[in-house]
N, C-alpha and C positions, 0 to 999 in steps of 0.2 A: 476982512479976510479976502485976500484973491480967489478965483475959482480959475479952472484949466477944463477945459473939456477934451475929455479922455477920448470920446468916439474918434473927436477929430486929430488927436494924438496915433489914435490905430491907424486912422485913414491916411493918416499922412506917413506912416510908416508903411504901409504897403504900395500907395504912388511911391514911396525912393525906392522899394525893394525893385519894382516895376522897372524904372527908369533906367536903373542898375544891368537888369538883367537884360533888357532891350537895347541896350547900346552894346553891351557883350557882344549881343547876338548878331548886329549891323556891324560892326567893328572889327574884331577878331575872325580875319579869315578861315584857318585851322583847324577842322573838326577837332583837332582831339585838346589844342587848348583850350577852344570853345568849350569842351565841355569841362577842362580842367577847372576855369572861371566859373563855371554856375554849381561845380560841385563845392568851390570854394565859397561863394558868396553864401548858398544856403549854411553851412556849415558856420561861418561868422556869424550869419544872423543867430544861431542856433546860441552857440558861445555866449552873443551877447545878453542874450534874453533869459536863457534856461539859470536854474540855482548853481551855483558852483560846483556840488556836489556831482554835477554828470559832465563827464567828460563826451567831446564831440572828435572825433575824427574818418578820414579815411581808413578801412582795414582790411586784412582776412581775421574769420574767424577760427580759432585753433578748438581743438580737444585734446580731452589726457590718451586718446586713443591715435592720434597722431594724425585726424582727419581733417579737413582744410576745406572751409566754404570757397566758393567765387567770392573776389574781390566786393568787397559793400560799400557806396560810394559814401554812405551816412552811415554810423556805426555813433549810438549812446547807449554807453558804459560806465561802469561804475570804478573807480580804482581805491575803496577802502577795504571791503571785505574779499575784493579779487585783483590783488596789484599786480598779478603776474603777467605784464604787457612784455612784449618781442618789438621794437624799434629797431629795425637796422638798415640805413642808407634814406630813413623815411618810411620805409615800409614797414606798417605796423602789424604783428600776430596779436592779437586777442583772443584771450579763453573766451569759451560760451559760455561760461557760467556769470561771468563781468554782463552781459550784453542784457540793456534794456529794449532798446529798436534796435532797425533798422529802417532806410531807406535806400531805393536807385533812383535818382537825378537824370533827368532827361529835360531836352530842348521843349518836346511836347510829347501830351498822354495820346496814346493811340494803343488798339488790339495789341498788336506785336511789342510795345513796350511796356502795357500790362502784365503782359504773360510773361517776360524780360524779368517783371520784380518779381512777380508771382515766382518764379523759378530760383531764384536770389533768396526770399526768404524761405523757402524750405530745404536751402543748400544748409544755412544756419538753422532751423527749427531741427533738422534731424541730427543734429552730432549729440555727442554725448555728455549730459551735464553732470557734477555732483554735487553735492552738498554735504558739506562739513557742520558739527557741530559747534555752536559761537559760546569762547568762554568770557567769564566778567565776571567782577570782585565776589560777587555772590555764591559762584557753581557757574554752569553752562546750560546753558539753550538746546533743543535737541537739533538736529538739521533741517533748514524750515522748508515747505514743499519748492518744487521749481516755478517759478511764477512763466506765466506763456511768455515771447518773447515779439514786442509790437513788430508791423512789417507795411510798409507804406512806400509812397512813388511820389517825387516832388519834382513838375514841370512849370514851365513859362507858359505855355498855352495848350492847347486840344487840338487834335486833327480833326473831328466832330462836329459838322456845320452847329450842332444844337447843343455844344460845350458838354458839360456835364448830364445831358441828357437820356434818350432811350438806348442808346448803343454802346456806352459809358456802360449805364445800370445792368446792361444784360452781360455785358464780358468782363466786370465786376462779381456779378454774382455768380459767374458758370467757377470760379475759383473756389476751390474745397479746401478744408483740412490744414494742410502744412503749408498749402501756396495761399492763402486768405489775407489779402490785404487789409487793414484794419484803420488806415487814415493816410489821407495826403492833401495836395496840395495843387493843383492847373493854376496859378496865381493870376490871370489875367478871365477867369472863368467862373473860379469857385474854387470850393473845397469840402472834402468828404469824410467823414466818421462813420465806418461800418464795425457797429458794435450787434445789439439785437434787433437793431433797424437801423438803413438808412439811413442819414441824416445831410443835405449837400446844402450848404450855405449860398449865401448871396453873393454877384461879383464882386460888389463893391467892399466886401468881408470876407474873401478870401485868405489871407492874410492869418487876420485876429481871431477867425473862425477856428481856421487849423492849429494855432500855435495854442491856445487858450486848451483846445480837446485835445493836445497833445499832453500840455500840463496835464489835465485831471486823467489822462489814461498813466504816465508816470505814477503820479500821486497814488493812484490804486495799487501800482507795483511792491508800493513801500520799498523797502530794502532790497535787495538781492540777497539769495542766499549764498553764506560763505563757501568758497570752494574747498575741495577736499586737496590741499599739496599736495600729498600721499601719494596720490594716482599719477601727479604730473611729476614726485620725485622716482615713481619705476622704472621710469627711460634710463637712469643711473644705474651704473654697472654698480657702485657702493650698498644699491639701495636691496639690490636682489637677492 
């Protein structure tokens, strides 16, 4: 029987992620394709790795109340029990009730672009979700509770001489409530899971650190719960 060793399977998926994003960053003059390119590339790797069942894209977030997050440069969603997506020109609407994360994408983590996502996810934590009850051969399910909705920051490097360090942890932690980042990514630094503690990975795990705690925070989500059409059919002048 052959054997593969998988660490150096991860390790060498995070050197190409690396390489990837570092030639972007030397190469492409353009701030705003620069950042077009690393929104994409996270976003591919996302695609490639995650179960099929989650959909990855750029979006805004919608509600039945006709309210509109900021732009999310990572948005995973669900599209079985909430298909109701807005596509037009590219530009995607997405219900809040569909959304599993989010993430904002940046060149590098610093104060001002924590607070950046922090402010991002609580555009999407405060709309308005609902929950429909789910039928199947048997009867129906009741509407199941709203699961919280992940919110995280995924960069190339740190402005922070000490990376993920003492200045990381304290303007991580001054974040409350609806702006509370809960995982991400400085790929050339580390990476972090803030659940009931702490947790910042090694440089060189970066990478497989985050994707892996990304899995098992989905995994707890289970399903989404179904959305209620109802409330998004009362914009219709038929439905009133």
């Amino acid at each position: 029987m052959e054997n593969i060793n998988v660490k150096e399977l991860f390790y060498n998926l995070q050197l190409q992620m690396q390489q990837t994003l570092k030639t972007n960053r030397m190469f492409i003059p353009h701030s705003g394709s620069k950042g077009d390119s690393l929104e994409h590339n996270w976003i591919t790797m996302l695609r490639d790795y995650l179960p099929q069942r989650y959909s990855i894209d750029s979006a805004f977030v919608i509600d039945c109340d006709n309210n509109l997050s900021e732009q999310i440069d990572v948005v995973i969603y669900d599209r079985q029990y909430s298909p109701f997506v807005f596509n037009q020109n590219e530009v995607k609407y997405i219900p809040a009730e569909s959304v599993y994360a989010i993430f904002e994408v940046k060149q590098e983590m610093t104060k001002e672009y924590l607070q950046y996502a922090a402010e991002k996810a609580e555009s999407v934590r405060k709309l308005n979700r609902t929950s429909a009850p789910i039928y199947h051969a048997g009867g129906c399910f009741p509407p199941k509770p709203l699961n919280r909705i992940l919110a995280g920051i995924l960069t190339y490097e740190t402005s922070w001489k000490d990376g993920l360090g003492g200045a990381f942890i304290k303007n991580l932690g001054a974040l409350e409530n609806q702006q509370k980042l809960d995982i991400g990514c400085a790929l050339s630094y580390g990476s972090f899971v803030n659940n009931d503690e702490l947790i910042i990975s090694t440089q060189n795990e970066s990478l497989i650190f985050f994707f892996l705690n990304l899995l098992m925070e989905l995994q707890k989500l289970g399903t989404i719960p179904a959305m209620d059409i109802l409330k998004y059919a009362e914009a219709l002048e038929s439905i009133k």
